[in-house]
N, C-alpha and C positions, 0 to 999 in steps of 0.2 A: 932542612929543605925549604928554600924560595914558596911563597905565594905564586900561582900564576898573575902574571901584570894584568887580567883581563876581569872584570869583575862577572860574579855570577850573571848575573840580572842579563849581560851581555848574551850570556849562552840562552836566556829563552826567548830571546826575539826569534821570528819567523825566519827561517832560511832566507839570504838570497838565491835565484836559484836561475838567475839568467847572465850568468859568468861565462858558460862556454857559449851560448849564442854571441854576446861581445866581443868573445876572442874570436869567430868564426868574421862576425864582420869584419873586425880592423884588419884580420886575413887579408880578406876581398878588396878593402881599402886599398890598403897596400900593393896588390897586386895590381890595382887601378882600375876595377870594379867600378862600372857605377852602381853604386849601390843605393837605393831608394828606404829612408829609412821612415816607416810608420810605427814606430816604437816607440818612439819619447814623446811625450803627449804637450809640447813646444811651439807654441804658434811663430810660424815661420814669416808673418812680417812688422814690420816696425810701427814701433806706440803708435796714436792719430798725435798728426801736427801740434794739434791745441793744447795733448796734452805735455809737449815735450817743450811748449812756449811758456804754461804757466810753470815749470820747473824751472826752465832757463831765466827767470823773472825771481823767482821766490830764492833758486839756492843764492842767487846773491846779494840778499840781504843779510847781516850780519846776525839778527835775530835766530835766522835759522839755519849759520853755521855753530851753535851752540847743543849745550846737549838738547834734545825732544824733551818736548813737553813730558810732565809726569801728569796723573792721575788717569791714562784713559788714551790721552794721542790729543792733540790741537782741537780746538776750540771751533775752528774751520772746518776740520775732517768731520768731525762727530754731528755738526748741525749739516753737513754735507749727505755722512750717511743716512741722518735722520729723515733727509729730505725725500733722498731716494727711495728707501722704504714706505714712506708715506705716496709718492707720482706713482710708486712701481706696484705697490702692491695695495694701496689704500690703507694701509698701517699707519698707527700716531706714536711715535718712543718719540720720547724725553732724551735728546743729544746727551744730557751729561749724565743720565741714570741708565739707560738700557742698551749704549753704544757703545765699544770699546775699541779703540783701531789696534791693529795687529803687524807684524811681521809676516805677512802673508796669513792666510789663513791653516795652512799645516802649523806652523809656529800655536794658534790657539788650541790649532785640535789636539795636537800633541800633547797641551798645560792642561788643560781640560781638567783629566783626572787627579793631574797632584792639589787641584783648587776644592773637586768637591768629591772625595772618595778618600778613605783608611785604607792603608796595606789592608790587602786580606777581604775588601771590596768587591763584591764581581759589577764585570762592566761588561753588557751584551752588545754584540756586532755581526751586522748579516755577513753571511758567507756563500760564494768568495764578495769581497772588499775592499777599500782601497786599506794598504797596512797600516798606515800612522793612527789607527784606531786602535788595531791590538798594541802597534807599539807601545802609544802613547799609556797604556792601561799597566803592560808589565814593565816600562821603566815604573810607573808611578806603585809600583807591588802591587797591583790588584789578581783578580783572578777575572780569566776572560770566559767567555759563557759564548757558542756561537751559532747566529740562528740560520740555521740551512735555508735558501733561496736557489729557487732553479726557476725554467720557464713553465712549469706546471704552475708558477705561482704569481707569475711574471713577473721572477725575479724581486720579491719583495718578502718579506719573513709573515708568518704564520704567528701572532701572538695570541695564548691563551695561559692558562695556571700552568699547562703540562710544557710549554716550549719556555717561557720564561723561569726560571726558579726564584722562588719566595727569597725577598731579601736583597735582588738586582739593586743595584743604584743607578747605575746610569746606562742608556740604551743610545745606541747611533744608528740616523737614517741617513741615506746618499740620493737624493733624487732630482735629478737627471744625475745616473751614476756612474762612477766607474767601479770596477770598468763595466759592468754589464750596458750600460745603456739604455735601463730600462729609465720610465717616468712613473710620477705617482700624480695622481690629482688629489684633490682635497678632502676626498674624504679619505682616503686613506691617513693623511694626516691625524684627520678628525679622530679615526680608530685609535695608532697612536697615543694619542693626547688621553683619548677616556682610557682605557688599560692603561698609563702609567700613572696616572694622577691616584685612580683608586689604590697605588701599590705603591705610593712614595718613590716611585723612579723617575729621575730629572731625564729630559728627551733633548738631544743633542743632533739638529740636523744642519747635515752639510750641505749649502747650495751652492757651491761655486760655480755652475755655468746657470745661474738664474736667465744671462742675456744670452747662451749660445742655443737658441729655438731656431729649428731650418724650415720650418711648415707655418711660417707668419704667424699672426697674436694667437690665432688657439691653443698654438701648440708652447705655447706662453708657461714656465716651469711657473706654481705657485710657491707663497712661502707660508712654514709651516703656522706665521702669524694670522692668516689669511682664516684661519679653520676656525668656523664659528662658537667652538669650546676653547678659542687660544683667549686667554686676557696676560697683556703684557705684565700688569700689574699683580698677578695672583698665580700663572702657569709658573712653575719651575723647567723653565727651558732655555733653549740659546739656539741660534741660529749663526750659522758661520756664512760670511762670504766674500768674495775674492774678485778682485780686479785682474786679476791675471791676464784669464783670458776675453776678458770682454772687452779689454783691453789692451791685449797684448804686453802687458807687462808682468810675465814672467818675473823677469827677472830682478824688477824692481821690489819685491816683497812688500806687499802692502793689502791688509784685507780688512777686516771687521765682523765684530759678533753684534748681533742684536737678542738683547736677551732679560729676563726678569733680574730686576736690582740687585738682587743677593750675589745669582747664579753671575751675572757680570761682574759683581764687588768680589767676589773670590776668584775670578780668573785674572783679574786687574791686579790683587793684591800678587798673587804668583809672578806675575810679568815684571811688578815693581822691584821684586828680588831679585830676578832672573837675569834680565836685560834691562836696556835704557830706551828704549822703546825705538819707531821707527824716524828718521832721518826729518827735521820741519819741513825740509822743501819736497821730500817726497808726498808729504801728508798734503800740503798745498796743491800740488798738483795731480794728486786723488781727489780732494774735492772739486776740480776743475773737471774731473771725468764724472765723475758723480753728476754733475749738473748736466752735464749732458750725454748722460746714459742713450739718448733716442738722436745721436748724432748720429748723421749722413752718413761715417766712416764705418757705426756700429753695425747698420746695419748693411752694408756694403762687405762687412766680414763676415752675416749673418748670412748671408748671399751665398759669399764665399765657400764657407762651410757647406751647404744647400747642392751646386756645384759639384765639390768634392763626392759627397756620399752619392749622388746621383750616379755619377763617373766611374764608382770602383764596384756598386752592388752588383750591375749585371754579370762581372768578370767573376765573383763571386761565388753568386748561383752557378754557373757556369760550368765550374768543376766542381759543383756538389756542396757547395756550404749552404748551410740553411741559415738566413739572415733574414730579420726584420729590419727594417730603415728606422734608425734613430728618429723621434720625432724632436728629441732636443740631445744635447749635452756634445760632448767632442770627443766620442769616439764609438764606433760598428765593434761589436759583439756578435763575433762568428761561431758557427757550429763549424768542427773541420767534416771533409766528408768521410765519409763511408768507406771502409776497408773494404776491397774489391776481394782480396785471397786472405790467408794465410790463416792462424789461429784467433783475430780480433776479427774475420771476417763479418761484416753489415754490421760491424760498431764505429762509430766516432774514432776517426788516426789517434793517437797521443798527440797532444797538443806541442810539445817540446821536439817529439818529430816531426810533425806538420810544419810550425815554424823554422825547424832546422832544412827542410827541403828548400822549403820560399828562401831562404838563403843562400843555400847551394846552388838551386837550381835556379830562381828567377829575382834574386841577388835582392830582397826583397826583406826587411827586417819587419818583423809584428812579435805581438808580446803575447807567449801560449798561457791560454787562463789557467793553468797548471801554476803559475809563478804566485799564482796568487793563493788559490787555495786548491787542493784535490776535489773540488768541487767545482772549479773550474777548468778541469781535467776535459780536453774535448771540443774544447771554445778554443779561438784564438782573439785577442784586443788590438783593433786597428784602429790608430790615430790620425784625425785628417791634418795632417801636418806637410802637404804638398800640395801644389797644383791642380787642379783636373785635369791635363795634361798629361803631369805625369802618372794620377793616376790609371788615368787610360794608358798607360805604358806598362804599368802594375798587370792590367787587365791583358796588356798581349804575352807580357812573359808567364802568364798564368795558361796559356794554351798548352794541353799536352801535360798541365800537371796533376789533373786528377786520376786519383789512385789504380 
């Protein structure tokens, strides 16, 4: 008898578990639907000029149609990121000791754990989450540990002896997050930082909308270098982050960790085996967005954003979802509303049929917090990935859908 072709490790990743909403869109598609999709979290327009001029300049030098740079990502990128860090958050790293560029930053989060954890490792993660946390823990064999977050806690985990188990190695925060969309300020950090140091657990936070703030500089995400117990020099930690969408480039895969010399030399080592790292001319024209992180365009997107949530909260409320307004990050974290009849009566719709209605009925794609974890059973995740416009269109085919 044959091996199955699919390796174990395969079967304990997380269910996908938004296959029939997909098939139910491309239905709709097909049938020539408009259908309005706030599901894939995609910023829908194109890089800023400047930075799609410093590419157009750099891929044509010869230099960097060869392979990328080894040890880290270009010489340019890394004193780029460093730069950043330091205008953005008052932070001081060392370009070639505490910066490492990446293949976006899923790519880091994901190596993460084969750089600093043994099979047989546990690795803790709020729940629900973005996945490539648990993924990235059971491809690398760890065991995952998962800290329950709801809005009693506003969405952020509870650390003490009894929530964490003795022996964790490494812990993930997401703030401005997905999907919840909650924020964290500093001191939460700061907490953090003191319970994993006394426990030898290395603290791994994700920032990837650092620049997507809709409420101007206060609502400003910090980083978790910012926190008066962080020393870049002495914390075992790493910080991820991502040009995606502060930039719009998706697609172009391009991020960076900031993080203490070890914790970055064991993720760099990973990445040197793995891949060959990202494209010269991409990294050149990262560091061209990096310099101008507080560009006219950026924050014309931050606007944008601003706009959008404004546009789709009241429609909302409207039919019963109980929604706080993001104060940063790029996407609304709804409650669905309230079952009017049946046996769930005066609880939370299923999230998976909630979403499947906004389909059917106001042709309307969202991600039910179900996908992510049974803990986010009840929520739906809306991405401002249109218009205000069209959100307001979102808001009239929502009339007449509450339960």
């Amino acid at each position: 008898m044959q091996r199955p072709v699919r390796s174990d490790r395969l079967g304990l990743l997380p269910p996908f578990l938004f296959d029939e909403i997909d098939r139910k869109r491309r239905e709709r598609l097909a049938a020539g639907a408009d259908v309005i999709n706030l599901g894939v979290g995609d910023p829908d327009k194109p890089t800023p000029g400047f930075v799609i001029e410093a590419m157009d300049r750099a891929m044509r030098e010869l230099s960097n149609q060869q392979y990328p740079a080894v040890g880290g990502g270009l010489k340019v990128f890394r004193e780029a990121a460093a730069r950043f860090i330091e205008r953005r958050f008052g932070v001081k790293v060392d370009p070639m000791r505490h910066v490492l560029a990446l293949l976006g930053s899923k790519d880091g989060i994901s190596h993460l754990p084969w750089a600093v954890t043994n099979p047989g490792d546990m690795v803790c993660v709020p729940d629900p989450a973005y996945p490539v946390y648990e993924i990235g823990a059971v491809l690398a064999g760890c065991r995952v540990h998962k800290l329950p977050v709801d809005a009693s806690t506003g969405w952020k985990p509870v650390l003490s002896d009894a929530s964490v188990p003795a022996g964790a190695r490494l812990l993930w925060t997401n703030y401005p997050s997905n999907p919840t969309a909650a924020s964290a300020d500093l001191r939460f950090h700061e907490n953090v930082l003191e319970f994993c140091a006394g426990r030898g657990v290395i603290v791994a936070s994700d920032l990837a909308y650092s620049e997507v703030y809709l409420d101007g500089r206060p609502s400003r995400p910090p980083s978790m270098w910012e926190a008066r117990n962080a020393d870049i020099e002495q914390t075992r930690a790493i910080e991820f982050h991502s040009l995606s969408k502060t930039f719009n480039m998706t697609g172009w895969r391009l991020g960076f960790a900031i993080g203490h010399a070890e914790v970055i030399g064991a993720l760099q080592a990973i990445k040197s085996n793995v891949d060959s790292g990202t494209f010269n001319a991409i990294q050149v024209a990262g560091a061209a967005a990096l310099d101008q992180f507080d560009h006219a365009d950026v924050e014309a997107m931050r606007q944008r954003y601003r706009e959008r949530r404004d546009a789709i909260i009241p429609s909302l409320r409207s039919i019963g979802c109980e929604v706080e307004p993001p104060s940063s990050g790029f996407f609304i974290w709804a409650r669905t509303p309230l079952a009017r009849s049946g046996s769930g009566m005066g609880k939370p719709l299923p999230s998976m049929q909630f979403a499947g209605r906004l389909l059917e009925e106001a042709d309307t794609v969202v991600v039910p917090g179900a996908g992510f974890s049974p803990r986010g059973e009840g929520y739906i995740r809306i991405a401002l990935t249109v218009e205000a416009d069209r959100m307001r269109q979102v808001g009239e085919r929502l009339v007449g859908l509450a339960p």
